[in-house]
C-alpha atoms as one frame of an Amber mdcrd trajectory, in Angstrom:
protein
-129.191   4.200  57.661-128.625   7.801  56.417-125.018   9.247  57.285-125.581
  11.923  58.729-122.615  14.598  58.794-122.065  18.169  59.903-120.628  19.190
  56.878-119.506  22.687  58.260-117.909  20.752  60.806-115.991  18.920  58.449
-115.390  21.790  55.716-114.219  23.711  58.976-111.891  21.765  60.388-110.434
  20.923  56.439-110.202  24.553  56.208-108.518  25.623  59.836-105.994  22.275
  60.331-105.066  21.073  56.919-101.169  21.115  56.683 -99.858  22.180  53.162
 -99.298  18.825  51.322 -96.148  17.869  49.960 -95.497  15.173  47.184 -94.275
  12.674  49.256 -96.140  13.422  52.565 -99.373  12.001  54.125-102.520  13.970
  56.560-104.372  11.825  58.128-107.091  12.952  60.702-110.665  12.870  62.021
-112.661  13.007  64.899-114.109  10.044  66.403-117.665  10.602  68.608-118.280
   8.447  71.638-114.409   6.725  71.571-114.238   3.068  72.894-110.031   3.331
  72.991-107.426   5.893  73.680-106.080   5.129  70.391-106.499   4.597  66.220
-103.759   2.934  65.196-103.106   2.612  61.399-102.119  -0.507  59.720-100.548
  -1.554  55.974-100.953  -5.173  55.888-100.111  -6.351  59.126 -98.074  -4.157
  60.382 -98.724  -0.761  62.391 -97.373   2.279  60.565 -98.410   4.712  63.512
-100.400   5.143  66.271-102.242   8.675  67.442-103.882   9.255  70.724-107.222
  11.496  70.781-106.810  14.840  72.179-109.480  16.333  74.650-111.630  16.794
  71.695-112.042  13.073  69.984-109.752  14.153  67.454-106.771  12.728  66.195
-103.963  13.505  63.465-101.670  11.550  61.765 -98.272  13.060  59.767 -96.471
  10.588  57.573 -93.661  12.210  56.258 -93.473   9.225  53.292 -96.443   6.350
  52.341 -96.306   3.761  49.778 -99.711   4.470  47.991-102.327   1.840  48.314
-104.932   0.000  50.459-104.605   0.964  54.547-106.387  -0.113  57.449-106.932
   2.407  60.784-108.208   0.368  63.841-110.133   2.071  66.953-110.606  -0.908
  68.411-112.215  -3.301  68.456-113.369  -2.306  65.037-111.940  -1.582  61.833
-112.176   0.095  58.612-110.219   0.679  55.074-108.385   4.009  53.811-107.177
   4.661  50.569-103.998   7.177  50.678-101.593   8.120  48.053 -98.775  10.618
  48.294 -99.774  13.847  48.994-103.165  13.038  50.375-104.536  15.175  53.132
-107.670  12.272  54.284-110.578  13.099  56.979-113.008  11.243  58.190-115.459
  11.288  61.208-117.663   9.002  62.952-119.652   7.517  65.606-118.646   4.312
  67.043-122.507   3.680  68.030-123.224   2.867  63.990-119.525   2.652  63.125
-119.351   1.914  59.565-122.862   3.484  58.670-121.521   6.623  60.189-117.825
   6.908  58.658-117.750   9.764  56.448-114.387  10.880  54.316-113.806  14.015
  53.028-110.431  15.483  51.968-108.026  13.825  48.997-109.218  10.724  47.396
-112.879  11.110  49.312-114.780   9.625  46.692-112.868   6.483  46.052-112.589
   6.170  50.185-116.349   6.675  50.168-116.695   4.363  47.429-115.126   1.474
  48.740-117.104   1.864  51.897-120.208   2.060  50.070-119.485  -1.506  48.516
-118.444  -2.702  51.776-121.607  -1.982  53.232-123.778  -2.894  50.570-122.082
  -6.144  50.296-123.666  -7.416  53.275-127.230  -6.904  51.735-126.155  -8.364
  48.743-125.146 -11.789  50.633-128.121 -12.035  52.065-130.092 -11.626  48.664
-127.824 -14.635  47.905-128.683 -16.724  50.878-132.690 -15.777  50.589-133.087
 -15.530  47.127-130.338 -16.433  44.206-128.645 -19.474  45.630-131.936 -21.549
  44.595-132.000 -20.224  41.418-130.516 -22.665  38.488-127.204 -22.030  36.975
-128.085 -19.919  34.074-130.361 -17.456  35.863-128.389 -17.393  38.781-125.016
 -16.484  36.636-127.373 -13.632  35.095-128.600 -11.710  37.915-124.527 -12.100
  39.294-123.096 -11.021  36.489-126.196  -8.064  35.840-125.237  -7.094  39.850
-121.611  -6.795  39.022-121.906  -4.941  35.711-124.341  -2.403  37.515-121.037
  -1.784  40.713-118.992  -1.750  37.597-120.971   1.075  35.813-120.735   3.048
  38.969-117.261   3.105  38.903-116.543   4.053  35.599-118.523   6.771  36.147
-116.572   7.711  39.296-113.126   7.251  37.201-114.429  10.051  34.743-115.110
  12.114  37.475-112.767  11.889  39.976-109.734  10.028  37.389-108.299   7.372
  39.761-104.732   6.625  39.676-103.917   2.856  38.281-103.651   1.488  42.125
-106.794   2.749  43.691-108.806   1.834  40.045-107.317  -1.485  40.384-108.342
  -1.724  44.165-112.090  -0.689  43.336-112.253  -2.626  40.061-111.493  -5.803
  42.628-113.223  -5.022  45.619-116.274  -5.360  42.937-115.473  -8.270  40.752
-114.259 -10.386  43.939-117.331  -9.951  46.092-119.319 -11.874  42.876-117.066
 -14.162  41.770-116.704 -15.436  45.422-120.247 -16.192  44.429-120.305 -18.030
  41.702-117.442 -19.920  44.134-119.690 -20.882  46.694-122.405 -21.610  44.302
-122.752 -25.184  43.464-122.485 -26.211  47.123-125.291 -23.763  48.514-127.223
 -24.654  45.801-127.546 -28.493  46.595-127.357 -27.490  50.149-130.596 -25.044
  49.992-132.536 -27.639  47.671-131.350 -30.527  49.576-129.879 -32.536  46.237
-128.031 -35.334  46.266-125.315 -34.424  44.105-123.642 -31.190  42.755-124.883
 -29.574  39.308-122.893 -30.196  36.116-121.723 -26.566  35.442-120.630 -24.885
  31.723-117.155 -24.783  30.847-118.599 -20.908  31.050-119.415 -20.765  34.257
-116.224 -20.132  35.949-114.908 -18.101  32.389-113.542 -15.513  35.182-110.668
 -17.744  36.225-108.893 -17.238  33.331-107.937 -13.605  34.868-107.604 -14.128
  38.544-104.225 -12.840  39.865-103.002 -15.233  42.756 -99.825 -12.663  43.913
-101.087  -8.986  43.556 -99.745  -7.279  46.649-102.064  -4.181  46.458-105.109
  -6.790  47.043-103.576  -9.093  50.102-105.266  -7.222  52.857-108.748  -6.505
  50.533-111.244  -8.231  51.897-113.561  -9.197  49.000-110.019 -10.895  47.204
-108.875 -12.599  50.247-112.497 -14.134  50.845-112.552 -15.196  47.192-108.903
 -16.787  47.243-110.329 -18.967  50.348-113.697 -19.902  48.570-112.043 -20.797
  45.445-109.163 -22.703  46.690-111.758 -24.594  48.695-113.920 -25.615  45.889
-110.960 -26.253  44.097-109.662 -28.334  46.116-112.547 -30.482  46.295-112.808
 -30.424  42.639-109.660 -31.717  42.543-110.155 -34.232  45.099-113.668 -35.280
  43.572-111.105 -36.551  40.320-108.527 -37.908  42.233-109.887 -39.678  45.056
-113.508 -40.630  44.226-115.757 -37.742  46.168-118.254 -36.640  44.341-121.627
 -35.227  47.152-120.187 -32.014  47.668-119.198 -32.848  51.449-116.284 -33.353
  52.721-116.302 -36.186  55.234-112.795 -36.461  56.208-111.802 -33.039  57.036
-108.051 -34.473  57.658-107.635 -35.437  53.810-109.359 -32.407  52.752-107.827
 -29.941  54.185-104.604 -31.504  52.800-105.778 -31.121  49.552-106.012 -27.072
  50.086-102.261 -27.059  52.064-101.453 -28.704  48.122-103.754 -26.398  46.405
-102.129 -22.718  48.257 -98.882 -24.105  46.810 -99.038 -24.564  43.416-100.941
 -21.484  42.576 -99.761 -18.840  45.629 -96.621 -17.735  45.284 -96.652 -14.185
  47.232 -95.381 -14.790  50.543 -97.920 -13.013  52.992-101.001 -14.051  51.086
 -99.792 -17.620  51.164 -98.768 -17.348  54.848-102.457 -16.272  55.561-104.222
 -18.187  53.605-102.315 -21.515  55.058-103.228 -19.968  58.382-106.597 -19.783
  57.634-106.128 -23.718  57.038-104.688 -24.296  60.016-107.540 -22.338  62.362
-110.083 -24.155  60.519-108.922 -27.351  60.489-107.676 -27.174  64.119-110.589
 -25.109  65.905-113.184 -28.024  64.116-111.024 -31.064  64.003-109.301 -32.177
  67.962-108.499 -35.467  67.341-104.551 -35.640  68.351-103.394 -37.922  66.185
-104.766 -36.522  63.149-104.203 -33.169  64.079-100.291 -34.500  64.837-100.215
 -35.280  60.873-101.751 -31.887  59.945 -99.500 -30.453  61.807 -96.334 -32.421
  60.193 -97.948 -31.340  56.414 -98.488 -27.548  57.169 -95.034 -27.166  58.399
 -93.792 -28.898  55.246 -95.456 -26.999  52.968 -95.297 -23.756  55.348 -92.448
 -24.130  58.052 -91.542 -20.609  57.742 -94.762 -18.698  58.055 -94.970 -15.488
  59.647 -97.844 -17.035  62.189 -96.120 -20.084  62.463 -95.947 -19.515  66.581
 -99.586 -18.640  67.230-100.182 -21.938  64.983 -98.668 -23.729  67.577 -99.727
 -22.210  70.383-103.213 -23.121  68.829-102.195 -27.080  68.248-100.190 -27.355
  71.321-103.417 -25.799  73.253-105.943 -28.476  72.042-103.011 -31.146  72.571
-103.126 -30.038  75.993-106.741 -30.427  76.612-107.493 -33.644  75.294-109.517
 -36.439  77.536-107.850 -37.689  81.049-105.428 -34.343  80.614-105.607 -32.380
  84.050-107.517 -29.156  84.023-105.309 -26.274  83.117-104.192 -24.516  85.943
-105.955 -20.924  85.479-106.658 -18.304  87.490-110.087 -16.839  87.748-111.283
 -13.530  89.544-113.831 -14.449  91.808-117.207 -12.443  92.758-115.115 -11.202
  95.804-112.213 -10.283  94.049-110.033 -13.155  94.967-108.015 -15.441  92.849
-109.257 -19.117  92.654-108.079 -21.601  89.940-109.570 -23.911  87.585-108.331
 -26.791  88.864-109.412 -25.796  92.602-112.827 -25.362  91.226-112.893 -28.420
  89.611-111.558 -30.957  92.164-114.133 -33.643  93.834-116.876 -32.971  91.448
-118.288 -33.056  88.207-118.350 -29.951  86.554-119.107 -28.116  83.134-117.437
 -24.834  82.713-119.222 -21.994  80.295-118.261 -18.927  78.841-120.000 -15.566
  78.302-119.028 -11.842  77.132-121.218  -8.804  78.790-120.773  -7.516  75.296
-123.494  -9.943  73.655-126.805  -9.845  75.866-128.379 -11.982  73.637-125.961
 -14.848  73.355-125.343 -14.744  77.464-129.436 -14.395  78.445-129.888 -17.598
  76.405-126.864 -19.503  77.681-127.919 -18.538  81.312-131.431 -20.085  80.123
-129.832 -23.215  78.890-127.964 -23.288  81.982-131.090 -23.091  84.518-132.467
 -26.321  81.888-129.409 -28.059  82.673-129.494 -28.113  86.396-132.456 -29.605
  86.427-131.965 -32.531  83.832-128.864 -32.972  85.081-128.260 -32.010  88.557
-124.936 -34.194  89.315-123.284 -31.562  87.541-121.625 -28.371  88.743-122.259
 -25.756  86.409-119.636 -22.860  86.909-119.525 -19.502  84.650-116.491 -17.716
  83.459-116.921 -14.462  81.919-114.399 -12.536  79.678-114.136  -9.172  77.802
-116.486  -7.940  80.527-115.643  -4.787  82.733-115.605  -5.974  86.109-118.675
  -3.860  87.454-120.493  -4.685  84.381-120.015  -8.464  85.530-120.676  -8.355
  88.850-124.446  -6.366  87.893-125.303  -9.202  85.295-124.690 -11.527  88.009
-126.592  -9.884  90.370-129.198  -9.015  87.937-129.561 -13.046  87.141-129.312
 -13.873  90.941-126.762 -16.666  90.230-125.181 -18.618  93.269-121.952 -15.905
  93.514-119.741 -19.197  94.231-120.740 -20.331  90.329-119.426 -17.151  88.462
-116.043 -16.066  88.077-113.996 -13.824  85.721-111.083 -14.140  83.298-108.084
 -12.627  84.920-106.654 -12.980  81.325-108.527 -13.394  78.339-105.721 -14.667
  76.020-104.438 -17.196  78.750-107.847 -18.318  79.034-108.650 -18.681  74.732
-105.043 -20.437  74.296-105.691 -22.589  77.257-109.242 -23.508  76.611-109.607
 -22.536  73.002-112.683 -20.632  73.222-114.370 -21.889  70.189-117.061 -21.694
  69.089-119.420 -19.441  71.346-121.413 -22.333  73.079-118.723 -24.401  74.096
-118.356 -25.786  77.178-115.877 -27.940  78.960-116.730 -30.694  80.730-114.444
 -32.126  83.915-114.391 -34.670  86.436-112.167 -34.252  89.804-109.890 -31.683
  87.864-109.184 -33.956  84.720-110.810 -33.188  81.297-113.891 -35.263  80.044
-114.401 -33.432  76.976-112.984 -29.592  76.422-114.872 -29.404  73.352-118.562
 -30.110  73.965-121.552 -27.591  73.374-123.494 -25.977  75.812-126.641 -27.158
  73.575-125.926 -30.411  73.486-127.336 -33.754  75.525-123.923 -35.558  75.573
-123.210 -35.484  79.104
């Protein structure tokens, strides 16, 4: 998609608003067309440095009076998007929330390595899928040549930027690994998608050259913690590292990991002995813990997860919503009682869960008014079920959906009014219920749980 910009507009409001930069100072400011929040909010690492409201014009302005140059993040939510600033900067940027990324523009200090880094963010999503369609299949030594001829090619374009625009050390550094990441997290994932996509029975013998890159990865660089190609590589790497490791040490050796228990203890080891920085390792181990926990429910073994992560990681900074996750699927395992939450009903009155599930069988399914496609074919799936299986209640519960927008899908669908109901709060709803993944459904028998984690598109009940 062409971004297209009013560059008057821009050059304009550069020239009228700009405040006179000072060494230590930051300007940060832009206009944002068709808003979706009050707000942009601007983040380094995790935490929020300053928020700005939009005036009555979509625009908003930032004044730092001191920054610690380096990688940024400003949120409008619910999306998202980098910013490079270094002392002194005065940074713009407009766009339209419609095409969010496509139509982020920055102009100002530092424009070209901002506009840089968003180039390679959004052409790393056609790059993936050139991997998926076309590369993964290939064998190792042509696939490592058209990586490595992709990644020289970025590479190229940089240096050409550098002589242009002469980068400081950080934001080189930043570029330099936004680039080399994004294919080495490749060459990561390789041998598994590989076998996977040619349906082999065992995992290719690779060259001692194949992973030569290793040799130079940093494992504690602050400036990279919150860059997304480097934190996706540190996750595919430790992964295939740790089944690596595994394969020698315990006998695996199909490229699957059956026992996702034992595995995923293997990467709580693995974060350990090479992770030393303290917020990279705390996310990374909470990574673990997500995807062991939202995939894995038995309570036993999720009991002895639990024990190893807070021995290797009893201190991490998302060590509370980690439990909030473990003690949420504790609390929803077979023969528990249904938790007792209260939904908005198509009258506007307060019913909950258990109520709805008392007497009867039932199976509970979620849907956003934000994804038409994902709730037209659940509501399809749903009309299937009560006819293959009409001893069941089938009851929707809707979240992230403005109220009026709700009550015209279910009108629009001509649903039964007394089967749809709303979240009167999403995040007691996902802790509760652990809404994951999409399809799930829960299934309940005179208010006790049957099985919270079933699938909408599944025959198992």
């Amino acid at each position: 998609m062409d971004k297209v910009l009013p560059i008057a507009l821009v050059l304009g409001l550069i020239g009228c608003n700009s405040p006179v930069s000072d060494s230590k100072g930051v300007f940060f400011a832009g206009e944002i067309v068709n808003p979706t929040s009050e707000y942009v909010v601007l983040y380094k690492g995790s935490e929020a440095v300053d928020s700005a409201k939009l005036d009555d014009t979509n625009r908003f302005s930032f004044q730092l009076d001191a920054v610690d140059d380096g990688l940024y993040h400003f949120n409008h939510s619910p999306e998202q998007q980098y910013v490079y600033l270094e002392k002194g900067d005065s940074v713009w940027i407009r766009l339209n929330t419609l095409y969010f990324d496509e139509s982020l523009v920055f102009s100002g200090t530092n424009e070209e390595l901002n506009n840089f880094l968003l180039e390679i963010f959004l052409e790393d999503e056609e790059v993936e899928q050139l991997m998926y369609s076309d590369l993964f299949e290939l064998e190792i030594d042509e696939f490592s040549e058209k990586v490595e001829s992709l990644r020289k090619e970025k590479i190229q374009d940089l240096e050409d930027l550098n002589s242009e625009a002469e980068l400081s050390d950080i934001a080189y550094e930043i570029a330099k690994a936004s680039i080399n990441y994004t294919f080495y997290r490749f060459k990561e994932v390789y041998p598994f998608k590989h076998k996977g996509k040619l349906k082999e029975e065992q995992l290719h013998k690779l060259p001692p050259t194949f992973y030569a890159y290793r040799s130079g990865i940093d494992y504690n660089n602050r400036n990279l913690i919150y860059l997304r190609p480097y934190y996706d590589f540190m996750k595919s790497h430790l992964g295939n590292l740790s089944y690596m490791t595994c394969s020698k040490s315990c006998g695996k050796s199909n490229g699957t990991a059956h026992n996702q228990l034992h595995f995923n203890q293997h990467k709580l080891a693995m974060i350990d002995s090479l992770v030393g920085e303290k917020e990279l390792r705390d996310n990374l181990f909470r990574n673990v813990a997500f995807d062991y926990l939202l995939r894995e429910h038995d309570a036993d073994s999720n009991r002895i997860f639990i024990d190893e992560f807070q021995r290797f990681s009893g201190n991490n900074m998302h060590i509370e919503e980690i439990q909030r996750l473990y003690k949420g699927i504790s609390n929803i395992q077979p023969n528990s009682p249904v938790p007792d939450i209260k939904l908005v009903s198509i009258h506007d009155s307060l019913v909950s869960l258990p109520a709805l599930s008392k007497n009867k069988k039932v199976v509970f399914y979620f849907w956003s008014g934000t994804n038409k496609n994902h709730y037209e074919n659940i509501f399809n799936r749903v009309n299937e079920l009560k006819l293959e299986k009409p001893e069941y209640e089938y009851i929707g519960i809707s979240f992230r959906t403005d109220a009026s927008n709700w009550k015209a899908i279910v009108n629009k669908f001509e649903f039964d009014a007394h089967s749809q109901f709303m979240a009167e709060d999403f995040h007691q709803l996902t802790e509760s219920l652990i809404l994951y993944p999409m399809n799930k459904c829960v299934i309940t028998n005179d208010a006790l749980i049957v099985d919270a984690f079933s699938n909408i598109y599944w025959n198992n009940f």
